[in-house]
Every structure is written in structure tokens, then in C-alpha cells.
N, C-alpha and C positions, 0 to 999 in steps of 0.2 A: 318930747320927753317920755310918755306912754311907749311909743316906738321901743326908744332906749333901753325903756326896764324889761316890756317884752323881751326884746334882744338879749340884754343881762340874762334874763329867767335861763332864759334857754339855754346859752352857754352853759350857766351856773348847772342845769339840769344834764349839759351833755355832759362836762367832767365828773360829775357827780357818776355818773354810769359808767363812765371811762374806769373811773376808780373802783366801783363795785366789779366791772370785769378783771381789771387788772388783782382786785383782792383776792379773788376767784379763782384766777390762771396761778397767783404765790400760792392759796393753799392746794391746787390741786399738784403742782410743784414740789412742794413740800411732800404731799400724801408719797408721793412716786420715790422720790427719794430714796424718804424713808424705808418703801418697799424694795427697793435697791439693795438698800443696805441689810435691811434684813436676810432675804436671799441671800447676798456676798458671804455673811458671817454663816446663814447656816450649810451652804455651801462649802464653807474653810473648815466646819464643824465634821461635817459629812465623808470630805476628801480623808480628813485626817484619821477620823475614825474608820473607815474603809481600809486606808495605808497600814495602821493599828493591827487594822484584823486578817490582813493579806499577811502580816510579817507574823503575828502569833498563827495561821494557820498553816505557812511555811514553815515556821520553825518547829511545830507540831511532827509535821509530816515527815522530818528525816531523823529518821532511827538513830540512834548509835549502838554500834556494836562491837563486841569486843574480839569478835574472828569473820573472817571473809572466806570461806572456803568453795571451790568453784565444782560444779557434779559436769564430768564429759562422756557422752555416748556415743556411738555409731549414730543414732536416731535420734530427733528432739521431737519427732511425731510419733513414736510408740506408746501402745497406751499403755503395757506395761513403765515404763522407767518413767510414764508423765507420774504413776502413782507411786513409784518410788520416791520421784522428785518431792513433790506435793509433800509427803507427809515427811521425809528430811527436810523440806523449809519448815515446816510447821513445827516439828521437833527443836529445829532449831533455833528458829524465834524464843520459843519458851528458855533455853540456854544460852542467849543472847548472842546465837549465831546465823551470820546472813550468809545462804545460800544460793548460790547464783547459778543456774543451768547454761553454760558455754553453749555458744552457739545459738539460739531460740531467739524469735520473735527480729531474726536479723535479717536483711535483705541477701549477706552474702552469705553462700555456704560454705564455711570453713571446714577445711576437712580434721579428725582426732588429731594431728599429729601440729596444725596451723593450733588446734585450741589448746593442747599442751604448752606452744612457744610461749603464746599470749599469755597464759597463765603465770608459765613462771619468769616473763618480765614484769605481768602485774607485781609480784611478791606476793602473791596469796599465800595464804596462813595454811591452807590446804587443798591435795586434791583428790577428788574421789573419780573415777577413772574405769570406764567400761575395756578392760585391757583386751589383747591377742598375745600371738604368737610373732606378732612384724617385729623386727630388728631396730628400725624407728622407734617404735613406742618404747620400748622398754630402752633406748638409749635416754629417748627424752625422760623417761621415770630416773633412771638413773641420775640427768641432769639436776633436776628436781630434787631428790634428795640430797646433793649434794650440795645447790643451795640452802637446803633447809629447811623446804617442804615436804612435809610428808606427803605418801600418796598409797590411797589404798586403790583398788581394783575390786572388781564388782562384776557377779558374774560370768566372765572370761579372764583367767588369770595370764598376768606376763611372769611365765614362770623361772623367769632366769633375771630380772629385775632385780630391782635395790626398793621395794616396795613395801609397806611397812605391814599390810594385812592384807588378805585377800578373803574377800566376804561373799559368797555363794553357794551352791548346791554342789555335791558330791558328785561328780559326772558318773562314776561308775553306779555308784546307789539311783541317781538318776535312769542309767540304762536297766538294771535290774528295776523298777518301776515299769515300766515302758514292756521289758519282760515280759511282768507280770500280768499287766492289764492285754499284752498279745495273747495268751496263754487265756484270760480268760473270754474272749471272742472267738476266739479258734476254734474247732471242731475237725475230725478226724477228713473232712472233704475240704480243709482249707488246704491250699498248694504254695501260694506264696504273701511274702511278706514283704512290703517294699521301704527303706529306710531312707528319708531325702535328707540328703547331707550339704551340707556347706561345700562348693567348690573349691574355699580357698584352702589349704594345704596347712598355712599358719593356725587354721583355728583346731587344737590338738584336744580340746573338751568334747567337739562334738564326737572322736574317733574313740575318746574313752564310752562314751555312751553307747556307742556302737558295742564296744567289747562288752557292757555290761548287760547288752540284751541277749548277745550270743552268750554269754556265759550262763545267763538265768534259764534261756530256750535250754541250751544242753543239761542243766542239771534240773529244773521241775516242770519242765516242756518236753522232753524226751519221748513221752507218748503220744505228740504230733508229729507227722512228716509235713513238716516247713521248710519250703525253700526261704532263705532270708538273702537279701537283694538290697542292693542300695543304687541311690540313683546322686548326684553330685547338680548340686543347682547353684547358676553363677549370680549374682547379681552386679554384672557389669553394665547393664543398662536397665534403663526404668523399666521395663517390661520382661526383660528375660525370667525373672520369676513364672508370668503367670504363662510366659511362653513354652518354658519348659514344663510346666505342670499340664497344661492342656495335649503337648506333646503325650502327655503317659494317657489319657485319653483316645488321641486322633490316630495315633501311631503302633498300637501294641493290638495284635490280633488276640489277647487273652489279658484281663485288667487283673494286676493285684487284689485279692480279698480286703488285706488289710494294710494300709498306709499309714506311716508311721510320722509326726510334722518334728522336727523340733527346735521351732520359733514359729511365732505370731502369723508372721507374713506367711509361710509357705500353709498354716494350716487353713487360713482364710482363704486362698487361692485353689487349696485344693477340694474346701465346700464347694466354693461360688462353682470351679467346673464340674460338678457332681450332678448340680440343680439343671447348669447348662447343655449339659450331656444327657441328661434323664439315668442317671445311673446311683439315684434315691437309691438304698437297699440292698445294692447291691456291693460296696464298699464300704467297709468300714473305715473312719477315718478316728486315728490317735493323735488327738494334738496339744497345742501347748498352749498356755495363757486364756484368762478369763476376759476378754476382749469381749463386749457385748454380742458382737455378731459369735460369736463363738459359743458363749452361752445361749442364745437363742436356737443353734443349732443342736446343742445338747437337747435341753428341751423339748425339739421337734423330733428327736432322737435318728437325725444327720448324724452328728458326731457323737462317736462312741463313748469316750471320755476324752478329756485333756486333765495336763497336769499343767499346775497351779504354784508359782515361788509366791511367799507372802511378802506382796512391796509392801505393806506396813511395816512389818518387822525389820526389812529390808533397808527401808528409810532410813530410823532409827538407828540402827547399828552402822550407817556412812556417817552419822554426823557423830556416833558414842566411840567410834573407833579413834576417827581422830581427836577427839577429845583427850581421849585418853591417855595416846600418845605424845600429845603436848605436855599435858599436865602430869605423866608419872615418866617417859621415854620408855614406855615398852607398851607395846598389846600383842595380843593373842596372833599366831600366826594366818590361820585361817579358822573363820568364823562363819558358820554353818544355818543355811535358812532351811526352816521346815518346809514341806514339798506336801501341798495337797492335791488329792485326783478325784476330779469334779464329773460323776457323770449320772445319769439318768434318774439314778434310785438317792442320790443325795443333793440333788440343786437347788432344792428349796431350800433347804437349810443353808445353802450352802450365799442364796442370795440374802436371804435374812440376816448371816452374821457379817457380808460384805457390808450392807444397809446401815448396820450397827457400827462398823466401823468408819463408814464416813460422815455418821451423827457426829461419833467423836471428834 
């Protein structure tokens, strides 16, 4: 009997422990759950508020706007017309108009005449358009207004177009500038004067320029003997610019005094051979656009002056033109940008009020 209750005890004591684990393994069961659950819900919490804030900050982020107007250039890498671009987007955000630069940040290169198509199958509202003299462009302008887009032109006009403005510099007042600024680097031992022109045939601005430096030489130049000279630069390949620049260089047994640029590229092209040649000092060069390397060559007083279109004002009046034209059917026929000439004795000031204009 002793045996038996022994026996009994023990059982009694093993279930007894059985039960305190098994009470043990439910709450810790329980504990886990719970923790399961908690997570699950704030996990559904978390998903949906993420969901929440991805759709409010999508929906944020697209504008609407009330005009689409597309900017086309020769170039989507000149620094000139990026700061044209630049401050007609910015202008016209503030008028609730989206500006879209054709061509940029695209893998394929479209050439003007591929971004006009594109254009006017999008239906844009408008277009602003670096024109020529090509028989294309101005067919496609033509098309263009015929659908019902307007299209202005912007420092190159298509002058035989259906175009509603042409916004630029006076090419003759341009060349009478250029004149002027030869007239005051000359002196009675300067022989010649070399003008680098555009190869292509259609562009009829650069030959008014031309006319307006001969015109200025012969009537308050007249008591220099200048030969004036022009030379014809192709840009049929990447390199034929700086090829033919370094030709006036490598090839001419007597250099021009004074070099005349007018654009960006040839006047950079014909610093850089200046330095590469050792021929500091001994050329003056005239060129065009405030392109930083261009103004630092002013500075070092390399380049003699360059002349200056204000892309700010420039901007602005691509995006106020078409505006205009929407909202009343007329604008001005050609609209005229101020022309400054940037050189040794005004640069400082001249970078100071640049400064001030890109705080704005």
C-alpha cells in the first residue's frame, strides 16, 4: 500500500508539471499571437499610409497647365539658348505655361525639321523655332500655322514663312556693332580683317552682318586701310569647325590682325587656337556670346570684346509673344533684343548684373 501511494504521489506530481508546462507553452502561445497580430495590423497601417502618401505625392507633382508650347533649335547644348530656354520655362510657369525644349536629354538626335513634324502632330499650343533660310522649315512653319499653331522664330528668321513674329537682333545694326568695335582695335598698321561666316548659303542674317560692317568701315572707318576678308566655315562634321579654324593658323604665311566670330562655337575655337599656337597678342579676336570660357578670355584680355543678345529678355518675350497671339490674334511683327558688348573695361559689371539676374 506505502508502494501504491508512493506511486500515486509521483504521477500526481508528474501531471501536475505536465500541466504547469503545458500552461506555459498556451501562454507563451498566446504572447506570440498576439505579437502577430499586432505587426499584421500595423503593417496594414503602415502599407496604406505609404499608399496614401505615394498617391498625394504623385498627384502633387503633375502640374497642370493651361498652354504646352514646344522651344526648337539647331543646338540643345549651347549655352546661349540653354539660358534662353531656362528663363522662358521659368517665365512661363509663373503664366501657367509649360515649356518643353524639342529634342534635349533624348538618346536620338532629331534633326529641326523631324522636331517641327513631331510638334505639330503633338497639337501644341505653340512654337518657338530657331528659323533659316531652308525651304523645309519654312514649309513646315507654314504647315504649322495652318493647323493652328502659331510659331514664332528666334534669332534666324524664315523670312518668306506664314510666321506670326520674329524675335531677334537687327543683323545690320548687328554688323554696324562689330564695325564699330573693328574701328576701335585698329590702328593705321592693321592690314586685314578676317570675317568667319556660315558655309551655308540659306543663312541670309549672317550676309546682312556682313553688309553692315562694310558699311560702318566705309563711312567712320574710312581713315584705316583694311583689307576685309571673309572666310566660309562648314559644319558638316564634328570637327570641321575647329579644322578649319586652325587651317587660318597652320596655312596662311601672314595671320589676320583682327578676327571677327559670329556664334559661340567658332569664337571659342578660335581662342583655344590662339593659346595652342602661341599667337597671345598677336590677334585680336571679336566674338559673340558670354559663354564662360569666353568671358574668362575677355578677362585675360585674349578676346578683345564679344557681343552679347540678352537671353533673359529673350526668354520672355518667346513665351509673351505667343501669348499674345492667342489671346488678342495679333503681335508685333519683329521684336527686337538689346545687344551688349562685353569687353575688358566693362566685365565686371558686366558679371555682377549676370549674377543678379540668375538670383532672380
Amino acid at each position: 500500500m506505502a508502494f501504491l501511494f508512493r506511486w500515486d504521489m509521483k504521477q500526481e506530481k508528474k501531471h501536475g508539471n505536465n500541466r504547469k508546462v503545458n500552461r506555459r507553452q498556451l501562454i507563451i502561445l498566446a504572447v506570440v499571437v498576439c505579437i502577430m497580430v499586432v505587426l499584421t495590423i500595423s503593417s496594414l497601417f503602415y502599407v496604406e499610409k505609404q499608399s496614401n502618401g505615394a498617391w498625394e505625392t504623385g498627384t502633387a507633382s503633375y502640374e497642370q497647365y493651361d498652354r504646352h508650347y514646344i522651344f526648337i533649335t539647331n543646338s540643345s547644348e549651347d549655352n546661349f539658348w540653354s539660358k534662353v530656354y531656362q528663363k522662358a520655362k521659368k517665365y512661363g510657369a509663373e503664366e501657367n505655361v509649360y515649356i518643353e525644349w524639342g529634342g534635349s536629354d533624348l538618346t536620338v538626335d532629331y534633326s529641326k525639321e523631324e522636331l517641327l513634324k513631331i510638334a505639330i502632330a503633338s497639337k501644341v499650343d505653340g512654337i518657338v523655332v530657331e528659323g533659316d533660310g531652308g525651304v523645309q522649315v519654312q514649309e513646315l512653319i507654314n504647315e504649322a500655322v495652318g493647323e493652328g499653331i502659331p510659331v514664332v522664330t528666334v534669332m534666324t528668321d524664315s523670312y518668306d514663312s506664314k510666321r506670326q513674329s520674329f524675335i531677334g537682333i537687327g543683323s545690320h545694326n548687328l554688323g554696324r556693332e562689330y564695325g564699330r568695335q573693328i574701328i576701335r582695335n585698329a590702328n593705321k598698321e592693321t592690314k586685314e580683317v578676317l570675317v568667319l561666316m556660315d558655309a551655308s548659303a540659306e543663312d541670309s542674317g549672317k550676309n546682312i552682318v556682313y553688309n553692315g560692317i562694310q558699311d560702318t568701315l566705309s563711312n567712320e572707318g574710312n581713315h584705316l586701310n583694311l583689307e576685309l576678308n571673309t572666310l566660309a566655315i562648314s559644319e558638316d562634321s564634328p570637327y570641321s569647325v575647329e579644322e578649319a579654324i586652325r587651317g587660318i593658323f597652320l596655312n596662311r604665311e601672314e595671320l589676320p590682325e583682327i578676327i571677327v566670330c559670329l556664334n559661340e562655337k567658332n569664337t571659342i575655337s578660335v581662342y583655344q587656337a590662339l593659346i595652342d599656337y602661341n599667337y597671345v597678342g598677336q590677334v585680336n579676336i571679336l566674338g559673340y556670346s558670354d559663354a564662360d570660357t569666353i568671358l574668362n578670355a575677355i578677362s585675360r584680355n585674349v578676346i578683345a570684346a564679344t557681343v552679347v543678345v540678352d537671353a533673359q529678355q529673350m526668354g520672355i518675350y518667346c513665351v509673351k509673344s505667343l501669348d499674345e497671339y492667342l489671346e488678342t490674334g495679333h503681335v508685333n511683327d519683329f521684336i527686337t533684343m538689346d545687344v551688349n558688348v562685353v569687353t575688358q573695361r566693362n566685365i565686371e559689371e558686366y558679371l555682377k548684373n549676370a549674377e543678379k539676374q540668375k538670383e532672380e
